[in-house]
Biopython code that builds the backbone (N, CA, C, O; Angstrom):
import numpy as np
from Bio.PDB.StructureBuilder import StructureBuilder

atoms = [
    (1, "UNK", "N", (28.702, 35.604, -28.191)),
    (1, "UNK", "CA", (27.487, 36.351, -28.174)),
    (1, "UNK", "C", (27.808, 37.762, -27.706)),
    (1, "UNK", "O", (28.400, 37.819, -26.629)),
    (2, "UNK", "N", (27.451, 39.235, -28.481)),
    (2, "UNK", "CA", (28.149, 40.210, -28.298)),
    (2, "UNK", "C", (26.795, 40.424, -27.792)),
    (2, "UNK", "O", (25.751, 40.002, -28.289)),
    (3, "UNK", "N", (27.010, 41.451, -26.268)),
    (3, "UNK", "CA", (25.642, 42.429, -26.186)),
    (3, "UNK", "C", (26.311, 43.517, -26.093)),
    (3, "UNK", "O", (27.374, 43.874, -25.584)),
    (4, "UNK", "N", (25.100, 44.182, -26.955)),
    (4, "UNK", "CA", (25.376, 46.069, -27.259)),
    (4, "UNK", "C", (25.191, 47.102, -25.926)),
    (4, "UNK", "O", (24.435, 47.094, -24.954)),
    (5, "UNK", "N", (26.082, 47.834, -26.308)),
    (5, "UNK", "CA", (25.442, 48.821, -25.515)),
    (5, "UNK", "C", (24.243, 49.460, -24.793)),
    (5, "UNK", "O", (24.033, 49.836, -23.640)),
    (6, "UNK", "N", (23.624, 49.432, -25.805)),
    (6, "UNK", "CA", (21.576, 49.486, -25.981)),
    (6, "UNK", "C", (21.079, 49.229, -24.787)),
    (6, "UNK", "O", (20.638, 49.743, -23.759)),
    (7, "UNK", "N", (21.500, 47.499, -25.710)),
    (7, "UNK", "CA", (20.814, 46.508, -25.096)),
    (7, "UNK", "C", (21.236, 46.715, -23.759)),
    (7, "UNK", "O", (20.201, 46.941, -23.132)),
    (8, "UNK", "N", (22.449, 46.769, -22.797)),
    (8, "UNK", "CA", (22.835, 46.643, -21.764)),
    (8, "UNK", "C", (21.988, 47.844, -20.610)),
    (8, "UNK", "O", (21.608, 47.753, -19.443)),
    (9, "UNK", "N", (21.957, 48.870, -21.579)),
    (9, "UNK", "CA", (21.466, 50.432, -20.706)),
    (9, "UNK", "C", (19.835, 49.904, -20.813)),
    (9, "UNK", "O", (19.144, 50.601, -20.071)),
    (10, "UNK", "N", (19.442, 49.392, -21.168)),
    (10, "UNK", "CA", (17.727, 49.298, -21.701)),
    (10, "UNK", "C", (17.915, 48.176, -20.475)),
    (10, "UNK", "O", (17.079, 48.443, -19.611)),
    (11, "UNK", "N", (18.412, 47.457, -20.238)),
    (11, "UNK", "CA", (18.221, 46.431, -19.295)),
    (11, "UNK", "C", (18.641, 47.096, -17.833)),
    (11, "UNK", "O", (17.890, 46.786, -16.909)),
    (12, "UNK", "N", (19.667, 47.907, -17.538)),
    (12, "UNK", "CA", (19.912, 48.589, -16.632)),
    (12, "UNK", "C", (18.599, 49.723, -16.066)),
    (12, "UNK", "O", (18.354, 49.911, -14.875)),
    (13, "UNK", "N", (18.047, 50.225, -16.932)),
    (13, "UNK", "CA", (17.192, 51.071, -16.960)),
    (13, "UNK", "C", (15.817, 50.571, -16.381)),
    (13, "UNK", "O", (15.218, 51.059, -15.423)),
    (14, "UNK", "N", (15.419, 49.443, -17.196)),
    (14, "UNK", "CA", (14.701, 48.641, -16.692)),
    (14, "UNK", "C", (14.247, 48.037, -15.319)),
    (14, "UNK", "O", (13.233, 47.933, -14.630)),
    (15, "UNK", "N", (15.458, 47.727, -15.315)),
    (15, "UNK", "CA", (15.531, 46.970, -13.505)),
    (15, "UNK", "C", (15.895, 48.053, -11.908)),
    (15, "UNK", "O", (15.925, 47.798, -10.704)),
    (16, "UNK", "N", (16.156, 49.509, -12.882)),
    (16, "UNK", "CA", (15.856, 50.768, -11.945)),
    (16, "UNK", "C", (14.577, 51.161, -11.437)),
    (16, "UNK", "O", (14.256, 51.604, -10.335)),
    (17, "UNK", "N", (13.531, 50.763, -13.062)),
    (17, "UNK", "CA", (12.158, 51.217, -12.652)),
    (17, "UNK", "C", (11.608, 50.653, -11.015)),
    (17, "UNK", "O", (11.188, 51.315, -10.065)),
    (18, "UNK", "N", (11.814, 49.176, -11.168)),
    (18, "UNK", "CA", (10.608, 48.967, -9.913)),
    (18, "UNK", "C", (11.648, 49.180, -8.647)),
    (18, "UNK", "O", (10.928, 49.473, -7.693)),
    (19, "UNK", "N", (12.749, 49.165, -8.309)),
    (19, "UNK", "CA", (13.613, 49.398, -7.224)),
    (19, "UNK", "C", (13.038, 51.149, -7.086)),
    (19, "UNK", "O", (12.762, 51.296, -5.896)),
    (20, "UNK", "N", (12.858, 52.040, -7.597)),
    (20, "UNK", "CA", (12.333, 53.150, -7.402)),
    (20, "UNK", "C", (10.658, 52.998, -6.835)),
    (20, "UNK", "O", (10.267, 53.539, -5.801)),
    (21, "UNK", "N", (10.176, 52.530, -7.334)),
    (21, "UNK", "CA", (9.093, 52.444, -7.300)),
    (21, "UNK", "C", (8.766, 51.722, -5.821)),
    (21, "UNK", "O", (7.929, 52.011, -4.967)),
    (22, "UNK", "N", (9.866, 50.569, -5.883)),
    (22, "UNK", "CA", (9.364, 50.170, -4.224)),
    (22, "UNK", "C", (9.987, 50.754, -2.793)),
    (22, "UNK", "O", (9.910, 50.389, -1.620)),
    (23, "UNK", "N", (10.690, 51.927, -3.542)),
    (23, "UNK", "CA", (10.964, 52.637, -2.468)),
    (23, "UNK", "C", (10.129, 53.853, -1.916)),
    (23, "UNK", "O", (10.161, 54.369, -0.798)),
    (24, "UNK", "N", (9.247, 54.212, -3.212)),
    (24, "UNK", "CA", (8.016, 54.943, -3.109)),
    (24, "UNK", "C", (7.151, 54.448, -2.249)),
    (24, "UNK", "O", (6.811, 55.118, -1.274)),
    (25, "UNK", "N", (6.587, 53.017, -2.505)),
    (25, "UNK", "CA", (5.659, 52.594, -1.532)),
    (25, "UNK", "C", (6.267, 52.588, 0.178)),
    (25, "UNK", "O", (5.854, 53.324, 1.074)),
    (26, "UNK", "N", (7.294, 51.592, 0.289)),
    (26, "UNK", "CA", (7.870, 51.994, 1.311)),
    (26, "UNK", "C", (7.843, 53.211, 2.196)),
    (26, "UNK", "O", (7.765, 53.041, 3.413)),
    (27, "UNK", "N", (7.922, 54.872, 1.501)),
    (27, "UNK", "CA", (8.012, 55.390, 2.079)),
    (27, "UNK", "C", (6.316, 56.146, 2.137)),
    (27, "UNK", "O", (5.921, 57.109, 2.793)),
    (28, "UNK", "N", (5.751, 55.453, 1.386)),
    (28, "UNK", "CA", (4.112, 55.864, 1.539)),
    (28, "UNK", "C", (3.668, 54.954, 2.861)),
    (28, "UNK", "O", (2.791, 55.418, 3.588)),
    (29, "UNK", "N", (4.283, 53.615, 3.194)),
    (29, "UNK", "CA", (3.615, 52.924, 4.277)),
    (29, "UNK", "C", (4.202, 53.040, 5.930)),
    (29, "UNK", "O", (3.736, 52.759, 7.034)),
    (30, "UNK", "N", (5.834, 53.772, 5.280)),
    (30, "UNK", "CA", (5.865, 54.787, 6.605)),
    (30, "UNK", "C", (5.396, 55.961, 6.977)),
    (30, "UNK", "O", (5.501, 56.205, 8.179)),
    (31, "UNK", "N", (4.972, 56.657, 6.392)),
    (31, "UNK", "CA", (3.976, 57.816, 6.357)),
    (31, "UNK", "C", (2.659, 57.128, 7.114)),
    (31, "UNK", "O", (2.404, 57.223, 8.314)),
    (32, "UNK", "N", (2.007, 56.523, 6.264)),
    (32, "UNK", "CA", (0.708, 55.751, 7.332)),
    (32, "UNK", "C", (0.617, 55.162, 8.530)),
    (32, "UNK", "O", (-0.232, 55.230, 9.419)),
    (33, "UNK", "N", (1.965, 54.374, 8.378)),
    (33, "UNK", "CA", (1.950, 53.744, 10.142)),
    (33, "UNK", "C", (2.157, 54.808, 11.157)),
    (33, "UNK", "O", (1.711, 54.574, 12.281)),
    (34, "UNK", "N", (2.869, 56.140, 10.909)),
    (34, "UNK", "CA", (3.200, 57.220, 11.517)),
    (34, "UNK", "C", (2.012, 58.205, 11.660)),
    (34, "UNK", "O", (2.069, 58.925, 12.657)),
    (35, "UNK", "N", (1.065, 58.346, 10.932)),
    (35, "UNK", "CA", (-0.421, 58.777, 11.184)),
    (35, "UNK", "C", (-1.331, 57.749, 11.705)),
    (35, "UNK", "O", (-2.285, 58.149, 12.372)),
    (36, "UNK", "N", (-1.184, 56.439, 11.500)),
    (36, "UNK", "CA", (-2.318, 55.561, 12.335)),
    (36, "UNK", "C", (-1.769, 55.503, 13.692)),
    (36, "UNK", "O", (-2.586, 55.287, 14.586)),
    (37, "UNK", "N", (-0.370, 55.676, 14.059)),
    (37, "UNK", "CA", (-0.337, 56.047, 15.920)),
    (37, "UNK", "C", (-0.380, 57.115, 16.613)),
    (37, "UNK", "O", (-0.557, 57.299, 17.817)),
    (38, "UNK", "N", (-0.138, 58.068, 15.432)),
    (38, "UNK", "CA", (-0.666, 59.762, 16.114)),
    (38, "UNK", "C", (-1.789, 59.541, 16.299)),
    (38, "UNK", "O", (-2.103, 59.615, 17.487)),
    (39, "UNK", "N", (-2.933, 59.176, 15.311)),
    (39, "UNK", "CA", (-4.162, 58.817, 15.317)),
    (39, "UNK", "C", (-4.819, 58.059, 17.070)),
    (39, "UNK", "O", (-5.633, 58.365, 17.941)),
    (40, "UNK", "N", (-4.009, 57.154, 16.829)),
    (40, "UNK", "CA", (-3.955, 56.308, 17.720)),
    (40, "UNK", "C", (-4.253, 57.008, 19.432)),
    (40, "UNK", "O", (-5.257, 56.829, 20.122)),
    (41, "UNK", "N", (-3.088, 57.776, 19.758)),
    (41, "UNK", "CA", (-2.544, 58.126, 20.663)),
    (41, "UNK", "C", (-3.505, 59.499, 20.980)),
    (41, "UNK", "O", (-3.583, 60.061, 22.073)),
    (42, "UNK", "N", (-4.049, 59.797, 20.018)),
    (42, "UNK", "CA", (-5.214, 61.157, 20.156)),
    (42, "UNK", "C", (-6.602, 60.264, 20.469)),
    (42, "UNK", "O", (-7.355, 60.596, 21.384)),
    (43, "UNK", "N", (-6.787, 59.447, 19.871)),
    (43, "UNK", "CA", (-7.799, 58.396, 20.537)),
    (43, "UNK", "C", (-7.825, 57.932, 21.849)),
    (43, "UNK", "O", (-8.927, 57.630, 22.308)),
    (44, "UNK", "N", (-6.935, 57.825, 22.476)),
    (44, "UNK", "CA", (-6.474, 57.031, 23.419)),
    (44, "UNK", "C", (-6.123, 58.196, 24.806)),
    (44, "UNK", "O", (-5.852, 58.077, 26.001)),
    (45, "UNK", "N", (-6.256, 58.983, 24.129)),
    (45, "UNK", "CA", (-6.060, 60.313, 25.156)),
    (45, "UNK", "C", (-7.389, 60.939, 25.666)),
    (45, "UNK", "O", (-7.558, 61.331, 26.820)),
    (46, "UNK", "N", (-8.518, 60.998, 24.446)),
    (46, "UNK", "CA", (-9.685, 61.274, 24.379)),
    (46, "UNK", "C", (-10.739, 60.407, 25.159)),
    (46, "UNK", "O", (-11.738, 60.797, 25.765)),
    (47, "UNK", "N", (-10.203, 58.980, 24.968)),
    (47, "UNK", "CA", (-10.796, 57.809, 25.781)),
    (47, "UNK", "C", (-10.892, 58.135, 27.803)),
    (47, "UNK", "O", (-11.730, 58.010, 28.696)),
    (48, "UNK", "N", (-9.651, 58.533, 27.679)),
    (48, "UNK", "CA", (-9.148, 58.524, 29.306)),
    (48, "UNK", "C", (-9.619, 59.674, 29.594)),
    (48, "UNK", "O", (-10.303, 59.485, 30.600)),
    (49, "UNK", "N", (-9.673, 60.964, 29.259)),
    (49, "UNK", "CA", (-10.961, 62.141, 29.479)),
    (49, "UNK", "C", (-11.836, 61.404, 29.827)),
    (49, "UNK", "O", (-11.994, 61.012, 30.983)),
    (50, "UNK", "N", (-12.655, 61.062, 28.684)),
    (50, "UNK", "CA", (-14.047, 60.719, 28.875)),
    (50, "UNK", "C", (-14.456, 59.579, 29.953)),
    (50, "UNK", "O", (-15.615, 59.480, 30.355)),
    (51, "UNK", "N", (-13.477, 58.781, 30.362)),
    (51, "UNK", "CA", (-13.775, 57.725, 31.189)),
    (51, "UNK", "C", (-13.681, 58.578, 32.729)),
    (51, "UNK", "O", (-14.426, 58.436, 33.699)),
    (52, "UNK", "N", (-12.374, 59.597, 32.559)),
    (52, "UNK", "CA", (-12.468, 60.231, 34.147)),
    (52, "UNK", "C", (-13.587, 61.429, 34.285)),
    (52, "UNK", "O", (-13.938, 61.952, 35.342)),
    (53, "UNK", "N", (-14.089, 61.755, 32.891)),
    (53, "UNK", "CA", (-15.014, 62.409, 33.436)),
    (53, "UNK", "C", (-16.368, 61.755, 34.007)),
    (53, "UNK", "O", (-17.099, 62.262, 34.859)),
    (54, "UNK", "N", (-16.554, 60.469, 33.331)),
    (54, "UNK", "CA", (-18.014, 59.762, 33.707)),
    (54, "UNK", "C", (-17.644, 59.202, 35.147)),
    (54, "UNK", "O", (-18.649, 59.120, 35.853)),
    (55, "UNK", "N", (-16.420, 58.775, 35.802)),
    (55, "UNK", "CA", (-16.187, 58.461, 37.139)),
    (55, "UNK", "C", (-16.652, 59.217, 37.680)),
    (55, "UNK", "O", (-17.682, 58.917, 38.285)),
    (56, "UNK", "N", (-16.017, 60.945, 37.770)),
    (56, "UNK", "CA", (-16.360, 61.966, 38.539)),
    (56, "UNK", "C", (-17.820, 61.824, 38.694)),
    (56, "UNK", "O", (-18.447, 61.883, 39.752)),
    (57, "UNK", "N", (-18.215, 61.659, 37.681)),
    (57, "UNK", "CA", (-19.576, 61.795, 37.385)),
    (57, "UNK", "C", (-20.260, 60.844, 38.791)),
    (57, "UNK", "O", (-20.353, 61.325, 39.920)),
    (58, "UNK", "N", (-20.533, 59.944, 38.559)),
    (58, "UNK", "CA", (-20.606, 58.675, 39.367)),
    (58, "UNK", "C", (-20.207, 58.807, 40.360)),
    (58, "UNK", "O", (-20.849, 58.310, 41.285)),
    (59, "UNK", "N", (-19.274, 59.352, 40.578)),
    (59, "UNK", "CA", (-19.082, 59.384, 41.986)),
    (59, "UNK", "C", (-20.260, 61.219, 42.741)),
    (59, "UNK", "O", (-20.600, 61.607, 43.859)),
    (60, "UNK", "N", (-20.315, 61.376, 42.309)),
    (60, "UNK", "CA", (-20.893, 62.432, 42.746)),
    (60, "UNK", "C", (-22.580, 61.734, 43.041)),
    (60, "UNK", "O", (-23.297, 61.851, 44.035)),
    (61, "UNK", "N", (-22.783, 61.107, 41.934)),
    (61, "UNK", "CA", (-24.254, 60.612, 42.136)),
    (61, "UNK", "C", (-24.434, 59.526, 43.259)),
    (61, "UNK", "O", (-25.460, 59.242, 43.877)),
    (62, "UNK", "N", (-23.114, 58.968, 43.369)),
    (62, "UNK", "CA", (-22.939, 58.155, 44.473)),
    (62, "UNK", "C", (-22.956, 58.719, 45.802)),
    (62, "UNK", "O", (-23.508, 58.128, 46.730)),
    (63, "UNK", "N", (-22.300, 59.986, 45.961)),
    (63, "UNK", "CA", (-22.907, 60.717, 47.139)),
    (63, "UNK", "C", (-23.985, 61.029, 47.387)),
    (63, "UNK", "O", (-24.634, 60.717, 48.385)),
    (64, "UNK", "N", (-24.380, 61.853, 46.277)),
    (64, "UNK", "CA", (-25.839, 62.049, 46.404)),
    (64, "UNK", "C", (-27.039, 60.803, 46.530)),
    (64, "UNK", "O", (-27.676, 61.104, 47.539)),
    (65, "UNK", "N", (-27.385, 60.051, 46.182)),
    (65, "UNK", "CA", (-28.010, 58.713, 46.644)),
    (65, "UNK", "C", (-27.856, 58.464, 48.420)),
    (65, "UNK", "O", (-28.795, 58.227, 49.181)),
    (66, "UNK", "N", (-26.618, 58.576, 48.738)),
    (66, "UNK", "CA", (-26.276, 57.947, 49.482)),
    (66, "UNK", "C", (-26.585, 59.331, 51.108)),
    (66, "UNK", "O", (-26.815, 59.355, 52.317)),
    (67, "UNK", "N", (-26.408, 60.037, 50.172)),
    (67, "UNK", "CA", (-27.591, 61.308, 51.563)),
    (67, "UNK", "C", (-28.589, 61.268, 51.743)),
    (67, "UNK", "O", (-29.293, 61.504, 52.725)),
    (68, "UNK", "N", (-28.891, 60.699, 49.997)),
    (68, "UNK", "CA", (-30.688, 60.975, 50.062)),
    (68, "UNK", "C", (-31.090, 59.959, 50.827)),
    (68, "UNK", "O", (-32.036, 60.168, 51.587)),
    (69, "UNK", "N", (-30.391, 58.495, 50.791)),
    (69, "UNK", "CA", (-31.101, 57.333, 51.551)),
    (69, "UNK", "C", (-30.564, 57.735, 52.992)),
    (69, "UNK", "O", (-31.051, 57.168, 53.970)),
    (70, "UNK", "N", (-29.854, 58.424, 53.106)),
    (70, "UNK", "CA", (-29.230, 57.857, 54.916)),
    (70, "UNK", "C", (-30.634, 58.638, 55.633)),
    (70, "UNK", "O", (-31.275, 58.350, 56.644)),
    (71, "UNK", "N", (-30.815, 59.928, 54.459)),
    (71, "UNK", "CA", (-32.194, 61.268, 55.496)),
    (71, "UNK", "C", (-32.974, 60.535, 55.193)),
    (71, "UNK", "O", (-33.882, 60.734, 55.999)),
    (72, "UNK", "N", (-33.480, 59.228, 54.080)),
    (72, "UNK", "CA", (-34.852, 58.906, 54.338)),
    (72, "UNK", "C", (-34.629, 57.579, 55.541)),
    (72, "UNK", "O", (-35.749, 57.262, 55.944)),
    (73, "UNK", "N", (-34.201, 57.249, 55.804)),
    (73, "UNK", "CA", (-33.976, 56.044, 56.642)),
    (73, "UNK", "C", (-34.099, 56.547, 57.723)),
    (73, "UNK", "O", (-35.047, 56.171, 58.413)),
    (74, "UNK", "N", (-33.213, 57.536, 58.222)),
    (74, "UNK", "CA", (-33.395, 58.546, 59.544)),
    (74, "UNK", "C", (-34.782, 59.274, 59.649)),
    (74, "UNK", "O", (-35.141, 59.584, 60.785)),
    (75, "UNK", "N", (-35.746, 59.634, 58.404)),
    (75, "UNK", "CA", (-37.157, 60.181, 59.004)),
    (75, "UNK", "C", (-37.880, 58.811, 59.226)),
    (75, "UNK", "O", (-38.864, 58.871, 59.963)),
    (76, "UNK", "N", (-37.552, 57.566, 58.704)),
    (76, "UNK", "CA", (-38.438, 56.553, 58.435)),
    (76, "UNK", "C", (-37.985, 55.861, 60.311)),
    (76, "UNK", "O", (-38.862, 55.478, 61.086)),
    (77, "UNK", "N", (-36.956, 55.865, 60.545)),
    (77, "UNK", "CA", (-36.849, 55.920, 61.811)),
    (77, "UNK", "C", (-37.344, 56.902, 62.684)),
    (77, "UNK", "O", (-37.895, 56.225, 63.552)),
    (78, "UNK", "N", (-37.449, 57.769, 62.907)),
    (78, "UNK", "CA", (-38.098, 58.696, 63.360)),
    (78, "UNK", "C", (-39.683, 58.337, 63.663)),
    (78, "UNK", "O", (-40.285, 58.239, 64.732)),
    (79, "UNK", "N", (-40.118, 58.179, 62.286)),
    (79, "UNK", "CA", (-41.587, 58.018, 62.369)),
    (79, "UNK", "C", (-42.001, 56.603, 63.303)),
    (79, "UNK", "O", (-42.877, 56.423, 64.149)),
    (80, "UNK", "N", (-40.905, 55.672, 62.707)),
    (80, "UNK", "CA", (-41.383, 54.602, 63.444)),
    (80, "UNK", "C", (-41.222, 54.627, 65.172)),
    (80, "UNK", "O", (-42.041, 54.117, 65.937)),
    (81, "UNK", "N", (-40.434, 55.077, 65.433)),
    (81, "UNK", "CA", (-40.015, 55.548, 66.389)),
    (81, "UNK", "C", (-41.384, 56.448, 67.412)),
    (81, "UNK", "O", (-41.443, 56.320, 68.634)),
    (82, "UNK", "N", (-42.232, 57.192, 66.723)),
    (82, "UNK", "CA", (-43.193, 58.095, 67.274)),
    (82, "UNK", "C", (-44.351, 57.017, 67.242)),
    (82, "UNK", "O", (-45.152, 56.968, 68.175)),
    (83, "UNK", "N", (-44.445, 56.073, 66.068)),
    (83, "UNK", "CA", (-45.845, 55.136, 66.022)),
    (83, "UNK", "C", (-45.622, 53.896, 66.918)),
    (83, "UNK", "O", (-46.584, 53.153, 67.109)),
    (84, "UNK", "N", (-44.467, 53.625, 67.464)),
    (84, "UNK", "CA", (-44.348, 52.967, 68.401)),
    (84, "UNK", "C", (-44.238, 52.865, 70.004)),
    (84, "UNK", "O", (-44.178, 51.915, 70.784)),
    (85, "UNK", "N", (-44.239, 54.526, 70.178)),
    (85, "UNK", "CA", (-44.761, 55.189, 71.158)),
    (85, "UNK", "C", (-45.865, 55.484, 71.296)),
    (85, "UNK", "O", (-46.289, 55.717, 72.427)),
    (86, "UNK", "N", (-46.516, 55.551, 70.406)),
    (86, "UNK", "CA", (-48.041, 56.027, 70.549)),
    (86, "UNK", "C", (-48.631, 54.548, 70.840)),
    (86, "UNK", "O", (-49.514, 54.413, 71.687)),
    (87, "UNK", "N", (-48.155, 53.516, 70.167)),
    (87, "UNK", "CA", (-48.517, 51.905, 70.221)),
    (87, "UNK", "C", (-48.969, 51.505, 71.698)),
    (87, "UNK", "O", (-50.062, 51.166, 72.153)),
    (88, "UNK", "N", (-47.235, 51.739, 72.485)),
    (88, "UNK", "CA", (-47.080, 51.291, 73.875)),
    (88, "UNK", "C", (-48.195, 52.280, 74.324)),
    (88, "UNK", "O", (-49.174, 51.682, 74.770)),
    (89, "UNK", "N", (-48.333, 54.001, 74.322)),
    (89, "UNK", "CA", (-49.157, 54.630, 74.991)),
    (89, "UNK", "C", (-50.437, 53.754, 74.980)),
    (89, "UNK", "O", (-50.681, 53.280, 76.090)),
    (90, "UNK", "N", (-51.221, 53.458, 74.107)),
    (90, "UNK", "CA", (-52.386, 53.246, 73.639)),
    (90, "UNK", "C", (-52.522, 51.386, 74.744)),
    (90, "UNK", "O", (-53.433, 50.814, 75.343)),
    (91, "UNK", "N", (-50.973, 51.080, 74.458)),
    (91, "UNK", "CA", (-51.174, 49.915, 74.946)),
    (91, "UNK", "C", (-51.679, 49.655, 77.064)),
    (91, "UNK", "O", (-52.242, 48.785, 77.728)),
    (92, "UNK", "N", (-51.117, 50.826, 77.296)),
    (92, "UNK", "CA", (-50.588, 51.170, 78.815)),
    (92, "UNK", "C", (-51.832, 51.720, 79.133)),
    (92, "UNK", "O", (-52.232, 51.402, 80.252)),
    (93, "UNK", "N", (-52.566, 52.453, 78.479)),
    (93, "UNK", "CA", (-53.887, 52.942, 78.636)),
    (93, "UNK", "C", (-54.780, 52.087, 79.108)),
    (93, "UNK", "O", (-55.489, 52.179, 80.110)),
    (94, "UNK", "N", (-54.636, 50.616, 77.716)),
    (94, "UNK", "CA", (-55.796, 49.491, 78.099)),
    (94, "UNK", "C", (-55.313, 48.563, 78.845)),
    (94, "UNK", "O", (-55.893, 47.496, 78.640)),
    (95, "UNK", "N", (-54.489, 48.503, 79.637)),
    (95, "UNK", "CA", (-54.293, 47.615, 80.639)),
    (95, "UNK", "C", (-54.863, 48.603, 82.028)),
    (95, "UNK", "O", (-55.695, 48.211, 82.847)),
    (96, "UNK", "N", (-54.368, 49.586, 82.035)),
    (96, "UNK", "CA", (-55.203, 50.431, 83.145)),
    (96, "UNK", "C", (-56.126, 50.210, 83.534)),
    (96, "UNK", "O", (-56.635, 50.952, 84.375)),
]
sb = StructureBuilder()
sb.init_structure("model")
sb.init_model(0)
sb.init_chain("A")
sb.init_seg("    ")
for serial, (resi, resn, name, xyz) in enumerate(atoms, 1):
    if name == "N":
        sb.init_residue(resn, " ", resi, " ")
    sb.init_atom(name, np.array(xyz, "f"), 0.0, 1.0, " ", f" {name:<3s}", serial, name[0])
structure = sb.get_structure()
């Protein structure tokens, strides 16, 4: 069985196409994995901003709360403090 020349290059030729071709994709799906972790890593950078800025955040409101209740607790003492003097006065009066 003689094979020709042709025939041999047409078959050589052939079996070049998709070996090219899957080296194309190949280098199209390293290209993507190499933008989905830049991607990635700009996400992930943006995340940790935003989380330390809402801490700061929080924590500031956490101070603030925490003045506002200590001065109302301290006038609410206070007051009670004066209506329970006036109590005993009132009380010391009617035993007199």
């Amino acid at each position: 069985m003689k094979i020709s020349v042709k025939t041999m290059l047409a078959v050589l030729l052939l079996s070049a196409v998709p070996m090219a071709l899957a080296q194309d994709v190949s280098s199209d799906v390293k290209k993507t994995a190499k933008d989905t972790g830049h991607d990635t890593k700009v996400a992930a950078k943006k995340t940790g901003h935003a989380t330390e800025k809402a801490a700061d955040k929080t924590e500031d409101a956490t101070k603030t709360a925490a003045k506002k209740t200590g001065s109302g607790v301290k006038k609410g003492t206070k007051a009670t403090g004066k209506e329970m003097k006036k109590v005993g006065e009132k009380t010391e009066d009617a035993v007199k």
